[in-house]
C-alpha positions in Angstrom: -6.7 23.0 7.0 -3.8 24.9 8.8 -1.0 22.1 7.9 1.8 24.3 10.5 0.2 22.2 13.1 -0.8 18.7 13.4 -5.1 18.0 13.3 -6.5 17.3 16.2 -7.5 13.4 16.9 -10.9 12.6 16.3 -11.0 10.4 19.4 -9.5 9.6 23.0 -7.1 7.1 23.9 -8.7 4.3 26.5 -5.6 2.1 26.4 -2.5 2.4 25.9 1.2 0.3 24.9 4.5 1.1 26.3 6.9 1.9 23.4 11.0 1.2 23.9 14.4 3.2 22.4 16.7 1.4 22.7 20.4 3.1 23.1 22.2 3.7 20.3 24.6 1.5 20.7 22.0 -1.2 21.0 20.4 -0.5 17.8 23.9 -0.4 16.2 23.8 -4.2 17.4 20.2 -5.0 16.4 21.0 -3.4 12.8 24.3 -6.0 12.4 22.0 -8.7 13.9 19.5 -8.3 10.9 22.6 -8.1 8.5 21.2 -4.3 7.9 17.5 -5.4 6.9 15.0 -3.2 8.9 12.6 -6.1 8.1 14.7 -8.7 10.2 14.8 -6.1 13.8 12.5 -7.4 16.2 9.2 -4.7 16.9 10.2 -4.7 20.9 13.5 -3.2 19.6 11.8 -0.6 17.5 10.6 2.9 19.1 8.2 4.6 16.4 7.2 1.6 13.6 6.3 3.3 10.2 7.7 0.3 8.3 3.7 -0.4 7.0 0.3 1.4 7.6 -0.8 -2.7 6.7 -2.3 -4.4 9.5 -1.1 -2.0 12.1 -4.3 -0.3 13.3 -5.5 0.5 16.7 -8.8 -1.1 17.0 -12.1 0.8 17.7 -14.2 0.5 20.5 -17.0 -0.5 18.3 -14.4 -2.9 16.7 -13.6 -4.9 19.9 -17.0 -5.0 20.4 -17.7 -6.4 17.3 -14.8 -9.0 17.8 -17.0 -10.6 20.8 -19.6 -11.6 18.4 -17.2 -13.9 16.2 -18.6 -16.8 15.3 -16.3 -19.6 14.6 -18.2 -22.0 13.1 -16.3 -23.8 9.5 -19.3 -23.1 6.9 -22.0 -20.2 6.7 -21.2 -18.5 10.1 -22.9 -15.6 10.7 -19.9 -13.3 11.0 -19.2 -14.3 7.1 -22.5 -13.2 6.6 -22.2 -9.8 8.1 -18.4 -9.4 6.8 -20.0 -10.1 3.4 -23.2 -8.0 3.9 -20.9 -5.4 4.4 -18.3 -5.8 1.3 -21.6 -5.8 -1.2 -22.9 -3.0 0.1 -19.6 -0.9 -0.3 -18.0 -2.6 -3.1 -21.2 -3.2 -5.3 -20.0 -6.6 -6.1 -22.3 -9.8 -5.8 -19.6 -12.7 -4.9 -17.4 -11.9 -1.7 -14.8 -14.6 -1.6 -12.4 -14.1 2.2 -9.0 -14.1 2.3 -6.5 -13.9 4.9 -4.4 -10.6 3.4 -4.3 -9.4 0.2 -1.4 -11.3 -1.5 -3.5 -13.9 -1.3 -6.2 -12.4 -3.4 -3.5 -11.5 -5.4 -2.7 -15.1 -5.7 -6.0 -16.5 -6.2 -7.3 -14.0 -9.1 -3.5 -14.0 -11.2 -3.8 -18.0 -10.3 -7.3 -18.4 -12.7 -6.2 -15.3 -14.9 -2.8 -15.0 -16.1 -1.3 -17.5 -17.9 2.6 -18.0 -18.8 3.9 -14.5 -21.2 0.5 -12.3 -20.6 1.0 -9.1 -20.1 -0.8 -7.5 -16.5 -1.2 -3.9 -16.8 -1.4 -1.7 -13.8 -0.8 2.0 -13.1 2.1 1.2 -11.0 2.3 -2.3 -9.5 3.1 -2.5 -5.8 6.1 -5.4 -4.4 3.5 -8.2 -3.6 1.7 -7.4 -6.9 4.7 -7.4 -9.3 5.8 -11.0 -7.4 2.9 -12.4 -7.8 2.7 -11.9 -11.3 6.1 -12.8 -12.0 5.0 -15.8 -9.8 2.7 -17.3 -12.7 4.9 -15.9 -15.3 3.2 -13.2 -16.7 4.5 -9.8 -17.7 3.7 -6.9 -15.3 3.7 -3.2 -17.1 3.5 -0.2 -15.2 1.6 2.5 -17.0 1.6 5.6 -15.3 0.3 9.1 -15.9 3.1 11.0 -17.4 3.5 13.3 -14.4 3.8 10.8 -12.0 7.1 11.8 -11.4 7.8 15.6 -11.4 7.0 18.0 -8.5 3.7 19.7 -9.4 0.9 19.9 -7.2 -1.3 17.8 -9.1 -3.2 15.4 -6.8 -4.6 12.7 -9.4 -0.7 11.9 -10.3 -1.9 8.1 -9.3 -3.7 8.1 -12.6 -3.0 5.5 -15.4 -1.6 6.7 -18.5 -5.1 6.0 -21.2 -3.3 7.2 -24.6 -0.2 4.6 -23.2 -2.9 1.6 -22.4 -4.6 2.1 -26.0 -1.6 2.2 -27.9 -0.1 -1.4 -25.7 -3.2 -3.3 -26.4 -3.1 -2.0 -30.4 0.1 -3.1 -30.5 0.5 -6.7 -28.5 -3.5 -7.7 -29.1 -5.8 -8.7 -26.3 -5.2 -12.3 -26.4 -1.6 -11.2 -24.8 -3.3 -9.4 -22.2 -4.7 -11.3 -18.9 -6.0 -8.1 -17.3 -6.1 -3.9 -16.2 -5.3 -3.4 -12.5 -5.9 0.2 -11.0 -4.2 0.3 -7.5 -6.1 2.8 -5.6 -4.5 5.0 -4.0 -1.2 3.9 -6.2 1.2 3.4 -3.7 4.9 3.2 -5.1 3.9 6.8 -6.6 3.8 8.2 -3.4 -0.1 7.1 -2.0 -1.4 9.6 -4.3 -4.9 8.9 -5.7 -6.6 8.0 -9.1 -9.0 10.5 -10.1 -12.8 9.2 -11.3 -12.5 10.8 -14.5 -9.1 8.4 -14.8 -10.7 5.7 -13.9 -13.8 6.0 -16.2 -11.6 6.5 -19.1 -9.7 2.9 -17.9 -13.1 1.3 -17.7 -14.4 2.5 -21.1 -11.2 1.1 -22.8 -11.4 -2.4 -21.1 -15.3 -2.5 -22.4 -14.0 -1.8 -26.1 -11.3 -4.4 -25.9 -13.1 -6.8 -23.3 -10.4 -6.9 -21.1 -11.1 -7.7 -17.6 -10.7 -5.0 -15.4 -9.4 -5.0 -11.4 -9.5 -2.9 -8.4 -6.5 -3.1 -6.1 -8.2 -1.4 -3.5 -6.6 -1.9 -0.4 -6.9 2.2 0.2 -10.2 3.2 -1.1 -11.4 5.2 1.3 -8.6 7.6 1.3 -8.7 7.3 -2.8 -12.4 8.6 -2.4 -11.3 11.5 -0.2 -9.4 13.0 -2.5 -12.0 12.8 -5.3 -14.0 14.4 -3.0 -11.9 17.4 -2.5 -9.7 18.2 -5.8 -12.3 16.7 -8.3 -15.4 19.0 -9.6 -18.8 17.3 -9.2 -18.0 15.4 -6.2 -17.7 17.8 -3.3 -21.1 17.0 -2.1 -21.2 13.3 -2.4 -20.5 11.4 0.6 -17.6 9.5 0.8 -19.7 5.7 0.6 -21.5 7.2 -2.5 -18.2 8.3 -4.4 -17.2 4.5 -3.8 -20.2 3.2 -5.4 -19.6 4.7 -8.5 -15.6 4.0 -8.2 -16.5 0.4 -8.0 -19.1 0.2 -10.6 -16.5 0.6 -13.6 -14.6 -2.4 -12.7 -15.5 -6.3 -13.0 -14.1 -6.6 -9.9 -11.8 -5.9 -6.6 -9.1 -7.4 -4.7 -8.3 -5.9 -1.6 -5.5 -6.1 1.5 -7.9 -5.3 3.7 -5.4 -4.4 6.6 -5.4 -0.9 5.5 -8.9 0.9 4.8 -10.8 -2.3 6.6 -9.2 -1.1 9.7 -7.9 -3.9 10.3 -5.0 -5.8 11.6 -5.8 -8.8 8.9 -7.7 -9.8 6.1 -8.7 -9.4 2.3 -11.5 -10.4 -0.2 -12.2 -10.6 -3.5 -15.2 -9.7 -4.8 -16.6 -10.1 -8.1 -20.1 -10.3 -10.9 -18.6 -12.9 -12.0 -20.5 -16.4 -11.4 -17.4 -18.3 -13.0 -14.5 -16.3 -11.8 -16.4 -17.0 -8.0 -16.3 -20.7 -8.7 -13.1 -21.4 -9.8 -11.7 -19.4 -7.3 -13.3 -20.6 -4.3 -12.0 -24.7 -6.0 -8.8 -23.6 -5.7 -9.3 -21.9 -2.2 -10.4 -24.7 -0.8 -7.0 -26.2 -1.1 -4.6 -23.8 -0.7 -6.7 -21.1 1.9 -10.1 -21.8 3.3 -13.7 -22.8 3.3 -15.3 -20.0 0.9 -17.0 -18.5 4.2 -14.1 -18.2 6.2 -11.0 -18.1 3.5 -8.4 -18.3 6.6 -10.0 -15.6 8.8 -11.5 -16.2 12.3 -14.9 -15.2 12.4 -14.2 -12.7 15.0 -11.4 -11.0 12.0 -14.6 -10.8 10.1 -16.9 -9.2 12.1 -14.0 -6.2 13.5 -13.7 -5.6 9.3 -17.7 -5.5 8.5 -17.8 -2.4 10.5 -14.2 -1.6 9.8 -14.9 -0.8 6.3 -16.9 1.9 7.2 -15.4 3.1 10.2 -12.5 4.0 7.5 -14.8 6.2 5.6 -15.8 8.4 8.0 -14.9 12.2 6.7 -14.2 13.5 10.0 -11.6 10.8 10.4 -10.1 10.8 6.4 -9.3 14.5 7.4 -7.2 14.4 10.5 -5.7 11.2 8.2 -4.9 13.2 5.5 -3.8 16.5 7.7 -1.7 14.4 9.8 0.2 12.8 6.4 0.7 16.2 5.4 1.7 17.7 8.5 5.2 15.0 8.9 5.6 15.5 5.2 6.0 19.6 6.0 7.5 18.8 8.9 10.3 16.9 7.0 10.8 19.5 4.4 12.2 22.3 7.0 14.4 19.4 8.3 15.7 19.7 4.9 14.1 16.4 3.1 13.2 16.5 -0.1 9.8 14.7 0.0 7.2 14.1 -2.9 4.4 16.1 -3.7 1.9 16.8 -2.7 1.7 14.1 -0.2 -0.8 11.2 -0.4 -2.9 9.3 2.0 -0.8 6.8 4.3 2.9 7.8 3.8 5.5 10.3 3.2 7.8 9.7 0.6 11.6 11.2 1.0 13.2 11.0 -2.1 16.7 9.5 -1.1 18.2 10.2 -4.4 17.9 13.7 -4.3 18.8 13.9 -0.5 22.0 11.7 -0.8 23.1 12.5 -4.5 26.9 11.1 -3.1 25.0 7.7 -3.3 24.8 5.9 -6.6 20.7 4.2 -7.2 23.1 0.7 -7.4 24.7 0.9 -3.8 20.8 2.3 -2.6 20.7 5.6 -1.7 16.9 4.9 0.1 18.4 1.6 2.1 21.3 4.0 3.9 18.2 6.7 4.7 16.4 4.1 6.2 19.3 2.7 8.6 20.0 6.1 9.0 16.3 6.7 10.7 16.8 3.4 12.4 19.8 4.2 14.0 19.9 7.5 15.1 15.9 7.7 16.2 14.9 3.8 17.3 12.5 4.8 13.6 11.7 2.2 11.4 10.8 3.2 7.5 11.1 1.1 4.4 12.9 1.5 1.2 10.8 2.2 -1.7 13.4 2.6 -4.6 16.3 -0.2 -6.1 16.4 -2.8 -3.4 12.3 -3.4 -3.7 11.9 -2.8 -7.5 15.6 -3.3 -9.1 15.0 -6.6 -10.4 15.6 -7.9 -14.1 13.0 -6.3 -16.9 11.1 -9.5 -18.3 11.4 -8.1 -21.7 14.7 -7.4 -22.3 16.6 -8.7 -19.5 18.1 -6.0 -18.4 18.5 -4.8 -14.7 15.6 -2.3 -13.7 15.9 1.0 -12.4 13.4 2.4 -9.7 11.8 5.7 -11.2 13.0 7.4 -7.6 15.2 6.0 -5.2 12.4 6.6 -2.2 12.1 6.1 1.8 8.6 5.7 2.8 7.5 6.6 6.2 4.1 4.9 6.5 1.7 6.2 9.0 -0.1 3.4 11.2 -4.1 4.6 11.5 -5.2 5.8 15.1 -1.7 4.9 16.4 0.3 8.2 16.9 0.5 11.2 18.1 1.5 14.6 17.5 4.3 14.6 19.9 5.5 11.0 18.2 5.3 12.8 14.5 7.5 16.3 16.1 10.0 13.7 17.4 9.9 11.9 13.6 11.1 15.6 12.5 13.6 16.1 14.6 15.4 12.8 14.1 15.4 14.0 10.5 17.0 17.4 11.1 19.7 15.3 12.9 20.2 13.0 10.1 19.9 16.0 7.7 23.2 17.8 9.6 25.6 14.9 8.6 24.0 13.2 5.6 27.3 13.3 3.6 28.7 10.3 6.0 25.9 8.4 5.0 27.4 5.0 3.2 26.1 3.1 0.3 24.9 -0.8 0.7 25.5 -3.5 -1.2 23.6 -7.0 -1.3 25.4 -10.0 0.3 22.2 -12.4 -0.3 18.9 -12.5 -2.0 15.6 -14.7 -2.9 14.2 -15.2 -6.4 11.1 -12.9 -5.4 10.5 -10.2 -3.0 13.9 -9.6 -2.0 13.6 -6.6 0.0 11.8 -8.9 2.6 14.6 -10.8 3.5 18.3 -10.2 1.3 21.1 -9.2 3.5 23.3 -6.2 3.1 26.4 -4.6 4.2 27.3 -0.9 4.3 30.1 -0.2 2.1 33.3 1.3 4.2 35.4 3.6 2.8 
């Protein structure tokens, strides 16, 4: 693929929403309203919206079609049945429990799973993740592949770290150890995938230590792609058949499915497990949903059950992919240092290498993303101290994010190639005085989560 221009869309626009950009001296106002949280600016005073690629999908004709056959019946409706016809076919997993997003898997599984001081091991946990297993006081590790962070063009740099997971579970026993997540595609490296020879090796070692073993699978799809293309043996294998045998190594999944359902809400969890399934749906009950509707409308459902394939269409993972990688080329000749290669849903700048006058403790990737906000009406996130500098559970010392990162997260079937050339020229202008950029400091945070809703200030010179 010729990355020096963006893919053509494989499909035609039949309806449209007006977008608005605000002046600048407007968004300088909107950005003092939210006390300098991009979270707290209202969407009708944002121009181009890459704060998530979660639940921000433009709907497929086939999916709005779908949406008319919701049937909202409490128990057993039929667009349950198809929603979970759909999720055992794809996910090879005989108990499909609903859930209304994927925190609330999250939630569910860690609440029947981890008790108070276990250890969760994951190849990077993501924010909701890490909160909700701080939430039930366990102990999440993050053991990733030791090349996660350098600048090779390896593409499996999602991959857990197997010599690392051994030697942890030698060393603290298995009674310590409530469970193995693998996030695919693992997000807070940069979206970048989990190869199957990875995940095999992960499976294998859960078997010899009987550890129960999860999918966090909000991206599959896009994790199967990139098997497909930069792993041997699985060139030919469609994209479905490469997530049948991803799926069969694990005990189970969890899944946000407001990413790779295609969907603007939802989740599941889906499991062998006849026990698991029962305690699970108890507690659900009370704190979510009947078991066949798990706080979803049955028309939510039904636009997922063909969701989840419309996302693994090939023709559509390419211009997916191409178009990822065209903004994170893009953003390179504005001068960006981004990571590499780039993944599935997002570009990643790394802030702390574009702003080296910034210290990681005044945030380096905060200031970038005001920056974005307030020169371009562009809305990005913070992936670096803010999200992940909280206290290590260990030994109570502050945390320091690997990379302080901006992620530009790329809504599916939502942009265009105009909107991503107008991205990267907001960036060359941000590039041309980046040495005015000021540091932040926190004025107010939450016990969890704080990048959600703390308030900052920039810090005047």
């Amino acid at each position: 693929m010729d990355y020096s221009r963006h893919p053509a869309e494989p499909f035609k626009i039949k309806s449209i929403e007006p977008i608005n950009l605000l002046n600048r001296s407007e968004r300088e106002k909107r950005l003092k309203e939210a006390r300098y949280n991009l979270f707290k600016i209202d969407a009708e005073d944002i121009y181009i919206d890459l704060l998530t690629d979660s639940g921000t999908t433009a709907l497929s004709n086939k999916q709005w079609a779908a949406l008319m056959l919701g049937d909202e019946s409490y128990a057993g409706a039929r667009s349950f049945r198809r929603f979970e016809k759909a999720v055992q076919d794809i996910f090879q997993k005989k108990y499909v429990i609903p859930t209304h997003q994927g925190r609330s898997a999250e939630n569910m599984l860690f609440s029947i799973t981890v008790n108070k001081g276990q250890y969760v091991i994951n190849n990077t946990h993501f924010d909701t993740t890490r909160g909700n297993t701080l939430h039930k006081e366990g102990i999440p590790i993050d053991l990733p592949v030791g090349n996660s962070g350098d600048d090779a063009e390896s593409f499996f740099k999602g991959n857990m770290d197997t010599e690392a997971l051994e030697k942890f579970i030698t060393e603290h026993g298995t009674e310590k150890i409530a469970m193995i997540i693998m996030t695919v595609t693992n997000n807070s490296i940069g979206g970048l995938p989990v190869s199957m020879s990875n995940i095999s090796e992960v499976s294998s070692i859960c078997k010899k230590y009987k550890l129960l073993f999860y999918f966090d699978c909000a991206r599959f799809a896009e994790n199967c792609y990139f098997i497909k293309q930069h792993e041997p043996g699985y060139e030919n294998k469609s994209i479905k058949e490469i997530a049948a045998e991803m799926l069969s190594y694990a005990d189970g999944a969890m899944m946000s499915a407001k990413k790779d359902g295609m969907s603007n809400i939802g989740g599941f969890i889906a499991t062998d497990d006849r026990l698991i399934y029962d305690k699970i749906t108890e507690l659900m009950v009370v704190i979510e949903g009947f078991p066949t509707y798990g706080g979803l409308t049955g028309r939510d459902m039904d636009v997922l059950a063909v969701g989840f394939y419309e996302a693994m269409d090939e023709e559509y993972l390419k211009y997916r992919i191409g178009q990822v990688r065209y903004l994170g080329e893009e953003l390179k000749k504005a001068g960006m240092p981004i990571v590499e290669p780039t993944g599935g849903h997002a570009v990643f700048i790394d802030a702390g290498e574009f702003l080296p006058h910034i210290k990681p403790e005044q945030f380096p990737g905060h200031s970038l993303a005001v920056a974005f906000y307030l020169e371009g009406g562009i809305r990005t996130v913070e992936i670096g101290s803010i999200m992940f500098g909280e206290i290590d559970p260990i030994t109570n010392k502050p945390l320091a994010a690997p990379k302080e990162l901006v992620r530009l997260a790329i809504p599916r079937r939502v942009y265009t190639a105009s909107h991503i050339d107008y991205m990267a020229d907001i960036a060359d202008k941000i590039t041309s005085d980046k040495n005015k950029l000021p540091g932040y400091i926190i004025t107010r945070q939450p016990k969890y989560l704080r990048h959600f809703t703390c308030d900052l200030e920039p810090i005047r010179s």
